[in-house]
DSSP file (Angstrom, degrees, kcal/mol; ACC not computed):
  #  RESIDUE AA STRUCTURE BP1 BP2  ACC     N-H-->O    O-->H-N    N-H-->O    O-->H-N    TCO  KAPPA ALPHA  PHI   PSI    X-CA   Y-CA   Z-CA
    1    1 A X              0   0    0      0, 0.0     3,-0.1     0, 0.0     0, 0.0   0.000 360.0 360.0 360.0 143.5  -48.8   59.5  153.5
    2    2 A X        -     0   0    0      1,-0.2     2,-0.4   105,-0.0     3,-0.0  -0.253 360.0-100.6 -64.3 163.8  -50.1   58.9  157.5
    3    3 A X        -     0   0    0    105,-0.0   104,-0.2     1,-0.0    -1,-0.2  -0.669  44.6-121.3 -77.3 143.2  -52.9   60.2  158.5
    4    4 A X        -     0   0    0    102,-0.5     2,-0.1    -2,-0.4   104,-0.1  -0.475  33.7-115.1 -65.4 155.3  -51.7   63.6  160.6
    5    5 A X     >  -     0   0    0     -2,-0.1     4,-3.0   102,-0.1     5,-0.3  -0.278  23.5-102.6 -63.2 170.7  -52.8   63.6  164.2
    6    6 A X  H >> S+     0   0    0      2,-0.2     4,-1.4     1,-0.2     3,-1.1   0.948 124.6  50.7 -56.0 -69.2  -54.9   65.7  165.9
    7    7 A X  H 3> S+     0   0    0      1,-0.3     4,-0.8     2,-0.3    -1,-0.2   0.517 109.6  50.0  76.5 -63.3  -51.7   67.5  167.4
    8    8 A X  H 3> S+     0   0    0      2,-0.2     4,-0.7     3,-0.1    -1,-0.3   0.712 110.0  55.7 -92.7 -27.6  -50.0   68.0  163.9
    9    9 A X  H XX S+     0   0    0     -4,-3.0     3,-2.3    -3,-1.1     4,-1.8   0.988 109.2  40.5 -55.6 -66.0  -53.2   69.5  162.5
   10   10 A X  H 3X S+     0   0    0     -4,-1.4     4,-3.2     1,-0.3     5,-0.3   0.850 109.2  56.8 -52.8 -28.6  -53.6   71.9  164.6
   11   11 A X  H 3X S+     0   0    0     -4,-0.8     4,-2.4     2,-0.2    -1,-0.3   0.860 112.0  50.2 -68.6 -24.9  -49.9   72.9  164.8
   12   12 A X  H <X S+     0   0    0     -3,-2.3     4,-0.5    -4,-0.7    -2,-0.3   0.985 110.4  47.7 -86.8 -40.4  -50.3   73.3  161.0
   13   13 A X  H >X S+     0   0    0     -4,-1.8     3,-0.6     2,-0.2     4,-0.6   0.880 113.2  51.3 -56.4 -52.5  -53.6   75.6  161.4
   14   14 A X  H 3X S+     0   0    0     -4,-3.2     4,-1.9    -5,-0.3    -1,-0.2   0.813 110.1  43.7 -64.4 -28.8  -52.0   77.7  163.9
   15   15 A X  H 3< S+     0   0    0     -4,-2.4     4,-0.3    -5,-0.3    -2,-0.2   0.361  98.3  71.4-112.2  37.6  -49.0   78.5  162.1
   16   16 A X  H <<>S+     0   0    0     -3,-0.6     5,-1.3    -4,-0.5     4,-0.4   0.683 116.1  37.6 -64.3 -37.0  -51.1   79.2  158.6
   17   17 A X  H  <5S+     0   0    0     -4,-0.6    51,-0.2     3,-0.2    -2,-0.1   0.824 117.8  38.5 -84.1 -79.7  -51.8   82.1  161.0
   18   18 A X  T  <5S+     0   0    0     -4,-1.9    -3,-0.1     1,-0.1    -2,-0.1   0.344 125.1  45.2 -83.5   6.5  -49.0   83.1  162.9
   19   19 A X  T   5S-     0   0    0     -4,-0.3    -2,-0.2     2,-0.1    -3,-0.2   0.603  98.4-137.5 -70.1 -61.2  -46.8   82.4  159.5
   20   20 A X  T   5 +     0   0    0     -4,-0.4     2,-0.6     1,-0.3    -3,-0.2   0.723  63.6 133.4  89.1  50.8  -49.3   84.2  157.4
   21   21 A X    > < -     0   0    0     -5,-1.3     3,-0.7     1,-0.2    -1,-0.3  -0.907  39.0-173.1-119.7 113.5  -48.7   81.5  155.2
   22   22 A X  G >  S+     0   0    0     -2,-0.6     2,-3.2     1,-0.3     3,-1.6   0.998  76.5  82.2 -55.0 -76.8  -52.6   80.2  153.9
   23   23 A X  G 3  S+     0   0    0      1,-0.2    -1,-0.3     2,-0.2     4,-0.2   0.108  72.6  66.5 -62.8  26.9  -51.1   77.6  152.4
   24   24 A X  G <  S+     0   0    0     -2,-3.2     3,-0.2    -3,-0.7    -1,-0.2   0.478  96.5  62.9 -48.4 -51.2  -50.8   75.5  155.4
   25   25 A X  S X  S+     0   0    0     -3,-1.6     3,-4.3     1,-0.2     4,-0.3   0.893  71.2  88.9 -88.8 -21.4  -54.0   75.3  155.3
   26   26 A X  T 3  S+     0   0    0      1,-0.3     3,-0.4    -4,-0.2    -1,-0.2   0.609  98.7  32.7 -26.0 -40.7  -55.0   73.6  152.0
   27   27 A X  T 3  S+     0   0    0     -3,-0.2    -1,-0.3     1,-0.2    -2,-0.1   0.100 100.0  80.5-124.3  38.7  -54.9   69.9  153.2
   28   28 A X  S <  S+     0   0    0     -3,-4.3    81,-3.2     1,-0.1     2,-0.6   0.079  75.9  78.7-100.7  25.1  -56.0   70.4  156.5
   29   29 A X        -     0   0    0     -3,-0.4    25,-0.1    -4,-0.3    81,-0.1  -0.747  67.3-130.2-158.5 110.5  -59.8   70.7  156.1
   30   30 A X        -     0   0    0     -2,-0.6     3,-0.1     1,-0.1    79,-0.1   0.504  25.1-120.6 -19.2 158.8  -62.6   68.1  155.6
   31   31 A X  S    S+     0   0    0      1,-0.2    19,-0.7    19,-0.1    20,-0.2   0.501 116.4  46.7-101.6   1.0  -65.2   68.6  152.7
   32   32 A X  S    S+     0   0    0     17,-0.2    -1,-0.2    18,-0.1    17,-0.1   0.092  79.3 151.2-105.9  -3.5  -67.8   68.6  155.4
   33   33 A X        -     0   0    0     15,-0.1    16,-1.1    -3,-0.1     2,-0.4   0.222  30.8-160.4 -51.8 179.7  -66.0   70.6  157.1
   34   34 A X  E     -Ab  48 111A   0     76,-0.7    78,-1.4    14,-0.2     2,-0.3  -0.835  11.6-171.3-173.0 112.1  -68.7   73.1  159.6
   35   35 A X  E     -Ab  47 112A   0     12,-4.1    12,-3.0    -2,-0.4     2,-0.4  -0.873  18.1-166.3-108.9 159.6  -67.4   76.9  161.3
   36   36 A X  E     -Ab  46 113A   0     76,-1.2    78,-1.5    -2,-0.3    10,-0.3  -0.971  18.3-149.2-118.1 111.5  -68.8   78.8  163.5
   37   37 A X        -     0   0    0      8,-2.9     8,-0.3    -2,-0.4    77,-0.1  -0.386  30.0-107.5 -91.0 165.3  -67.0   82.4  163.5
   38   38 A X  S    S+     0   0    0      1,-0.1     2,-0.3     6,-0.1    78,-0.2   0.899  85.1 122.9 -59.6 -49.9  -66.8   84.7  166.9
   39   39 A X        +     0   0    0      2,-0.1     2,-0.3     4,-0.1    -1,-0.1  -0.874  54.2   5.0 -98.7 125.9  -69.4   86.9  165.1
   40   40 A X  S >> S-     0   0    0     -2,-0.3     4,-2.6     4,-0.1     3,-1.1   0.204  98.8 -99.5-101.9 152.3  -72.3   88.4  165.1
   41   41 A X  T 34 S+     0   0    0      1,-0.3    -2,-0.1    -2,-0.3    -3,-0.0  -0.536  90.3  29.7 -83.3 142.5  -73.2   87.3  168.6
   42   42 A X  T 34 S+     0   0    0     -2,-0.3    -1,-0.3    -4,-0.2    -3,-0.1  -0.695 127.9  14.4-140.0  41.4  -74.5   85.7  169.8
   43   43 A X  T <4 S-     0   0    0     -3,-1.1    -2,-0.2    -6,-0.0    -4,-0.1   0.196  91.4-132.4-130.6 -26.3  -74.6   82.4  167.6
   44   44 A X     <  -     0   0    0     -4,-2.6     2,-0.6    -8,-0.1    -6,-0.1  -0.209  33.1 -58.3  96.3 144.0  -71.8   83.3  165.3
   45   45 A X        -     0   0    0     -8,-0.3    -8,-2.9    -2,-0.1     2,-0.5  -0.728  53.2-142.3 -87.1 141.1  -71.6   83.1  161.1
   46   46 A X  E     -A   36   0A   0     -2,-0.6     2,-0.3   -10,-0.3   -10,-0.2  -0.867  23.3-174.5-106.4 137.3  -72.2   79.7  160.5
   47   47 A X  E     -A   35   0A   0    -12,-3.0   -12,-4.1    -2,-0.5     2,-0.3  -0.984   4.0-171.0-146.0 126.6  -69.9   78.6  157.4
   48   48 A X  E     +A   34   0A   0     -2,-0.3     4,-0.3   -14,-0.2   -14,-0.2  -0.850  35.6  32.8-133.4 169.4  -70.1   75.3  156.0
   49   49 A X  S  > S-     0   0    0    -16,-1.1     4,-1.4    -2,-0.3     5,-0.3   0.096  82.1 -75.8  98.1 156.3  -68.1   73.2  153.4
   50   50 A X  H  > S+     0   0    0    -19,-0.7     4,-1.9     1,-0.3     5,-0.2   0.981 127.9  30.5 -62.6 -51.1  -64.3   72.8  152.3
   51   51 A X  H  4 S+     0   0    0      2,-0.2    -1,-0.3     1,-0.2     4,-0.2   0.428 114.5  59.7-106.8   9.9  -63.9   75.8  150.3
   52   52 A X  H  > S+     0   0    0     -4,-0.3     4,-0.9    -3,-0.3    -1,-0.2   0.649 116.4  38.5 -68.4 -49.4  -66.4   78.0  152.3
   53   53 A X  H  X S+     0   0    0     -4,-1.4     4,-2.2     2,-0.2     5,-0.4   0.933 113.6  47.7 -69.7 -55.7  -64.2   77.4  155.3
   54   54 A X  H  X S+     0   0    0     -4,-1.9     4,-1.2    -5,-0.3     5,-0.2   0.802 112.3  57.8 -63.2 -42.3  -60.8   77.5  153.9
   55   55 A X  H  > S+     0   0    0     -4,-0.2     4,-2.0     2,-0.2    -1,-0.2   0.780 110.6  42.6 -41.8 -41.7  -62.2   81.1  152.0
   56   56 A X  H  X S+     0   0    0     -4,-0.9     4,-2.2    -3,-0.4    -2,-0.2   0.966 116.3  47.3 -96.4 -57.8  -63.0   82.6  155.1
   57   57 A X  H  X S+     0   0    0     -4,-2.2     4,-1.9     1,-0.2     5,-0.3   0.904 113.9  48.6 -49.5 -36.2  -59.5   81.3  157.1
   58   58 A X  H  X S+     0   0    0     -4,-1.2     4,-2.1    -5,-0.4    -1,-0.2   0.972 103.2  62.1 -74.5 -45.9  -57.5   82.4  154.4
   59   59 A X  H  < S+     0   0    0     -4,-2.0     4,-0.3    -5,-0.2    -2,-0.2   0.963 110.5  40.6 -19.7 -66.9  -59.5   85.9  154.5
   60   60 A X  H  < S+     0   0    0     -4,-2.2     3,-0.5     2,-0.2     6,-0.2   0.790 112.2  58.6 -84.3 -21.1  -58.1   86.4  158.1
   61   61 A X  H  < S+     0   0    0     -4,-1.9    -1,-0.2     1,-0.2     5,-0.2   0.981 112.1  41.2 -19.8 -90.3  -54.3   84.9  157.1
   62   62 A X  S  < S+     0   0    0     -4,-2.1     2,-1.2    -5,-0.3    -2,-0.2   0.179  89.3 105.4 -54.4  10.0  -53.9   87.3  154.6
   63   63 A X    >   -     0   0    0     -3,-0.5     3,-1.9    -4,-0.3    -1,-0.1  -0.806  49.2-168.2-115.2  90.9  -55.4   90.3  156.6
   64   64 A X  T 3  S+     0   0    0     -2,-1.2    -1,-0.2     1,-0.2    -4,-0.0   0.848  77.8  65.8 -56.3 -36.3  -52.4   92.5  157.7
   65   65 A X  T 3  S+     0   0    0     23,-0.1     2,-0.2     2,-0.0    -1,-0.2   0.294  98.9  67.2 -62.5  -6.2  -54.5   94.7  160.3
   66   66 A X    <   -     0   0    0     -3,-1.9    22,-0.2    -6,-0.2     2,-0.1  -0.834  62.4-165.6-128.4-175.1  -55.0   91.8  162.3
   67   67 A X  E     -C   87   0A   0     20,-1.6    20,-1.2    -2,-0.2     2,-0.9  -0.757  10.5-154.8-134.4  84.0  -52.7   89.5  164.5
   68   68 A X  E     -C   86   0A   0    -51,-0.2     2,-0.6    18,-0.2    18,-0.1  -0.564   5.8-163.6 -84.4 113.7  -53.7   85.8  166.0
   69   69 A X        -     0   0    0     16,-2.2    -1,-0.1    -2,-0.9    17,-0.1  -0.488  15.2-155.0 -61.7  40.8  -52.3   84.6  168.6
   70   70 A X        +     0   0    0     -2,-0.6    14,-0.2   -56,-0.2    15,-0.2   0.082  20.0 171.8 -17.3 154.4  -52.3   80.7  169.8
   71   71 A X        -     0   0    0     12,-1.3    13,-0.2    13,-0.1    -1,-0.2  -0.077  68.0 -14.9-137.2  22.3  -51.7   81.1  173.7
   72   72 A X  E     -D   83   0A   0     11,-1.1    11,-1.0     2,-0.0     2,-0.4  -0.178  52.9-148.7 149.3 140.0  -52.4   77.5  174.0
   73   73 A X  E     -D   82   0A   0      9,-0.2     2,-0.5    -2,-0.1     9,-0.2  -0.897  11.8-159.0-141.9 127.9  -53.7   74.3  172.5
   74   74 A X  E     -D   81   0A   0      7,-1.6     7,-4.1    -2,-0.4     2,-0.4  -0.966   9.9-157.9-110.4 123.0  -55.4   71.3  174.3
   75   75 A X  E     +D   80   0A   0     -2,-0.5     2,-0.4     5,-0.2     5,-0.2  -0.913  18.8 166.6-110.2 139.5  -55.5   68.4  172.8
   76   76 A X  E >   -D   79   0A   0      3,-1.8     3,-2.0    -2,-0.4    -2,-0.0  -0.999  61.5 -71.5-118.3  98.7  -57.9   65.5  173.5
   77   77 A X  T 3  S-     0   0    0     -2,-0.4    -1,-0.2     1,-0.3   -71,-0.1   0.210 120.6  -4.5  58.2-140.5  -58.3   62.6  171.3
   78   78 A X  T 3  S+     0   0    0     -3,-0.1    26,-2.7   -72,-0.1    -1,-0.3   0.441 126.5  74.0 -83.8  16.6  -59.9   64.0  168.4
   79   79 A X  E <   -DE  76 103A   0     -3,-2.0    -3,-1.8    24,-0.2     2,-0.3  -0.697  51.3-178.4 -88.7 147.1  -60.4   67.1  169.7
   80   80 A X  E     -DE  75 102A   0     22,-1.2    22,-2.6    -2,-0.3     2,-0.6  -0.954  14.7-149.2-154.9 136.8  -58.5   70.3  170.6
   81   81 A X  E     -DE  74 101A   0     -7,-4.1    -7,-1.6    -2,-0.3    20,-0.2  -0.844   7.2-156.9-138.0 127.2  -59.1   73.6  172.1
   82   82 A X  E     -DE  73 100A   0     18,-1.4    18,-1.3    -2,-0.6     2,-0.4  -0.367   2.7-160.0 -72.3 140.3  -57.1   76.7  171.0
   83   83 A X  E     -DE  72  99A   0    -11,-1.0   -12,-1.3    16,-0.2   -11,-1.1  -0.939  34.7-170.3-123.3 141.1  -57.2   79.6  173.9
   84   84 A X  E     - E   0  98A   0     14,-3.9    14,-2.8    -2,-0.4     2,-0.2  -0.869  32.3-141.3-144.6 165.3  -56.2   82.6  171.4
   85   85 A X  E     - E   0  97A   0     12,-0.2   -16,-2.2    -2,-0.2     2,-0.6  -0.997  25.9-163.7-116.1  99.8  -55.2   86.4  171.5
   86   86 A X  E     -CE  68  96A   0     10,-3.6    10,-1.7    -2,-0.2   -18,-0.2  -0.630   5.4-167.4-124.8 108.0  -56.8   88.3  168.6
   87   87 A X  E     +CE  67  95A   0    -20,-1.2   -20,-1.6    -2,-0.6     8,-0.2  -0.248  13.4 165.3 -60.6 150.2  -55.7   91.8  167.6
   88   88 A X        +     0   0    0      6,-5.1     2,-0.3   -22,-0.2     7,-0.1   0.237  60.5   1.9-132.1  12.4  -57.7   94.0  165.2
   89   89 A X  S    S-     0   0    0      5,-1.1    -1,-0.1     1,-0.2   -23,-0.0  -0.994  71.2 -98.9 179.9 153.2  -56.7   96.9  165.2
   90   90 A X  S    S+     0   0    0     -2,-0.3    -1,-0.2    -3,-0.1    -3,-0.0   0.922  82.4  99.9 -60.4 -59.6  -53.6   99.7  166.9
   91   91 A X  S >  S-     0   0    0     -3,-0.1     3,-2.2     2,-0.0    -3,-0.2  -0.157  91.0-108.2-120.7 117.0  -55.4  101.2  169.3
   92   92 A X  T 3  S+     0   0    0      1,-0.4    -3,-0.1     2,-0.1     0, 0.0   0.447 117.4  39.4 -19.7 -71.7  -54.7   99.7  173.4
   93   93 A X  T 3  S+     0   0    0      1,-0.1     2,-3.5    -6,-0.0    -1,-0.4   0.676  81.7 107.1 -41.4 -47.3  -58.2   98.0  173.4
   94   94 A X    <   +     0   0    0     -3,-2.2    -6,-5.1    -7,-0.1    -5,-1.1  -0.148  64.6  72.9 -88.2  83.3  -58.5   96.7  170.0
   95   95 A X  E     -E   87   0A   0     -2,-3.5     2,-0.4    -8,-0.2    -8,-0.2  -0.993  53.6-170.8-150.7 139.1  -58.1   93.1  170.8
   96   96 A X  E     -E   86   0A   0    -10,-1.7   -10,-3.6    -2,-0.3     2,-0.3  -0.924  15.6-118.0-135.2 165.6  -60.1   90.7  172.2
   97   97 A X  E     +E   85   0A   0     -2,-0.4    20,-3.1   -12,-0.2     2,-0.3  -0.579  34.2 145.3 -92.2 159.4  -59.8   86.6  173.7
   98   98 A X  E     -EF  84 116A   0    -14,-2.8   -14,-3.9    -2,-0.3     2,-0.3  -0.916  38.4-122.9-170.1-159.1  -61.2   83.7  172.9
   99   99 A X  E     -EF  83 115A   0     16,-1.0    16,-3.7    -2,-0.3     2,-0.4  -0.967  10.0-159.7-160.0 137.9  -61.3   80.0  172.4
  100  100 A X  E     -EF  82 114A   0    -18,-1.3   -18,-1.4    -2,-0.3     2,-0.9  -0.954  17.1-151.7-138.3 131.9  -62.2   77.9  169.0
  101  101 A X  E     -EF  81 113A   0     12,-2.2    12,-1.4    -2,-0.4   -20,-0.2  -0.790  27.0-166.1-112.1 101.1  -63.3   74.3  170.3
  102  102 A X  E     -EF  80 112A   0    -22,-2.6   -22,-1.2    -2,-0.9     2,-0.5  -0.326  19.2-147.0-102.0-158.5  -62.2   71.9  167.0
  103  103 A X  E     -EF  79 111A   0      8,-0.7     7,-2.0   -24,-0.2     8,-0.6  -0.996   8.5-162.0-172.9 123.3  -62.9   68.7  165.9
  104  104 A X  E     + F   0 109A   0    -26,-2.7     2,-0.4    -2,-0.5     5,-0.2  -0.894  10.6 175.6-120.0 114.6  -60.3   66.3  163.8
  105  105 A X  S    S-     0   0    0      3,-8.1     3,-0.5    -2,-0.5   -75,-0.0  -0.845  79.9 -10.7-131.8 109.7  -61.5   63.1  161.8
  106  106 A X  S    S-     0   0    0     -2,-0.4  -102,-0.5     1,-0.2    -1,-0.2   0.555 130.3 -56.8  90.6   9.1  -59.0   61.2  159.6
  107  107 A X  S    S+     0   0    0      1,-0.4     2,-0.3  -104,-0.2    -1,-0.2   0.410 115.3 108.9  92.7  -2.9  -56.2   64.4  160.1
  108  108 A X  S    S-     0   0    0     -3,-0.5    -3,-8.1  -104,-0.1     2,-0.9  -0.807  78.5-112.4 -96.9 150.6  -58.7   67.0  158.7
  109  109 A X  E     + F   0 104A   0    -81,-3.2    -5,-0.3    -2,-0.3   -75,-0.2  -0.423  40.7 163.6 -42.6  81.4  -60.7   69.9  160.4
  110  110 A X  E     +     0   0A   0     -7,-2.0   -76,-0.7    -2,-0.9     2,-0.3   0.904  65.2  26.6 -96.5 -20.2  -64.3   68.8  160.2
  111  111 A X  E     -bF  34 103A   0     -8,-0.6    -8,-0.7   -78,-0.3     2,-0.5  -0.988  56.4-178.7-137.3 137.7  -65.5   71.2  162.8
  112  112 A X  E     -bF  35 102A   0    -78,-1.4   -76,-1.2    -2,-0.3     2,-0.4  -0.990   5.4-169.6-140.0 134.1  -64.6   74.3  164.1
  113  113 A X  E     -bF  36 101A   0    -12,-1.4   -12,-2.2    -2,-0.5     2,-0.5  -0.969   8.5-163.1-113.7 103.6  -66.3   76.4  167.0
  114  114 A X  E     + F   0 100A   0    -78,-1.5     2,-0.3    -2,-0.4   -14,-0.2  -0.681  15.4 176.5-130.6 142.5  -64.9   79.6  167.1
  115  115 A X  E     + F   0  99A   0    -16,-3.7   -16,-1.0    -2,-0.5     2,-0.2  -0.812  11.2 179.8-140.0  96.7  -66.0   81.4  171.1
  116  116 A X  E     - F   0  98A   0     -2,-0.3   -18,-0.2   -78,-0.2     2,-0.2  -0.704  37.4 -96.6-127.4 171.3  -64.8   84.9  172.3
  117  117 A X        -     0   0    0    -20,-3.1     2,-0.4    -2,-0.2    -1,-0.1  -0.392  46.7-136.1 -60.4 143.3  -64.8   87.7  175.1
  118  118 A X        -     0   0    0     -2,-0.2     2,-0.2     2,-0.1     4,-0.1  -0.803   1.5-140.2-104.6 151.7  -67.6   90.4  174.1
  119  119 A X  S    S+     0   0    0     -2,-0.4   -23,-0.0     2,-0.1     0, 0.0  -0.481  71.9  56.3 -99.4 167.7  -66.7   94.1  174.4
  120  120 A X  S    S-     0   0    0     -2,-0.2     2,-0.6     2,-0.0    -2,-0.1   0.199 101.9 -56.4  95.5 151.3  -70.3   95.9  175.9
  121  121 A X        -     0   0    0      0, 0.0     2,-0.4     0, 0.0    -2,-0.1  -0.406  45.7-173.5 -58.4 122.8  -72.1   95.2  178.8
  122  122 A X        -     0   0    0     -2,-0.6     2,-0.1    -4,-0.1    -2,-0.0  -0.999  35.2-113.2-137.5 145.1  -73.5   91.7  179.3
  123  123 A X        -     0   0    0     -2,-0.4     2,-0.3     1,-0.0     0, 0.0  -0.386  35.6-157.3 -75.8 136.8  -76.0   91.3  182.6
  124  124 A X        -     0   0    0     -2,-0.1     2,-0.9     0, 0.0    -1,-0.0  -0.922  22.3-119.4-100.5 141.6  -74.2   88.9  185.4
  125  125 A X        +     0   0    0     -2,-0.3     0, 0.0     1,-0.1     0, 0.0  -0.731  37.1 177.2 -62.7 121.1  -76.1   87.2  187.9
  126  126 A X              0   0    0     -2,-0.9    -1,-0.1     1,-0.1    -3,-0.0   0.486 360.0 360.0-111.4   5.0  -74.6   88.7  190.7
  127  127 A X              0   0    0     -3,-0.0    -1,-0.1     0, 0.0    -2,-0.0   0.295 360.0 360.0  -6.1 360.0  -76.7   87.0  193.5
């Protein structure tokens, strides 16, 4: 079998998602693989490993109460970055945006960066 692109992984990782189908993901993701999740800020859960990673993605797959939303994927070489929509919840506010900056080596995931909007106050330089 070819190696997948960058392009065709990610199209399979995004609709494991918006499919709600995990298995999607099974032979998209490195044994080295390294996440970083949105939360807790401000570094993120740090998640390392094939089946640490794949555990946690499948978690949020199977999780009816929420919804993710590609709203667009750049791809770069071996690189890609998803701009996402992610519901959690009914309520008019409970959703927020983000961005997860990945990394593709041989047609698996090896890194995944996961970067969102923060609900709360955060100090601006306002000059």
């Amino acid at each position: 079998m070819p190696i997948r692109s960058t392009t065709e992984v990610m199209d399979l990782f995004n609709r494991a998602f918006t499919e709600r189908a995990p298995e999607l993901l099974a032979d998209l993701v490195d044994e080295g693989c390294v996440m970083e999740s949105v939360q807790p800020a401000p570094t993120g859960e740090r998640v390392t490993g094939r089946a640490a990673c794949l555990a946690f993605w499948r978690t949020l797959v199977e999780d009816r109460g929420t919804q993710f939303m590609p709203q667009e994927v750049i791809v770069a070489g071996d690189r890609a970055t998803i701009r996402w929509h992610y519901r959690y919840g009914t309520g008019a506010a409970d959703w927020v945006e983000g961005v997860n900056l990945m990394r593709v080596r041989a047609g698996l995931i090896v890194e995944a960066l996961g970067y969102s909007k923060t609900a709360g106050e955060v100090p601006l330089a306002t000059g």
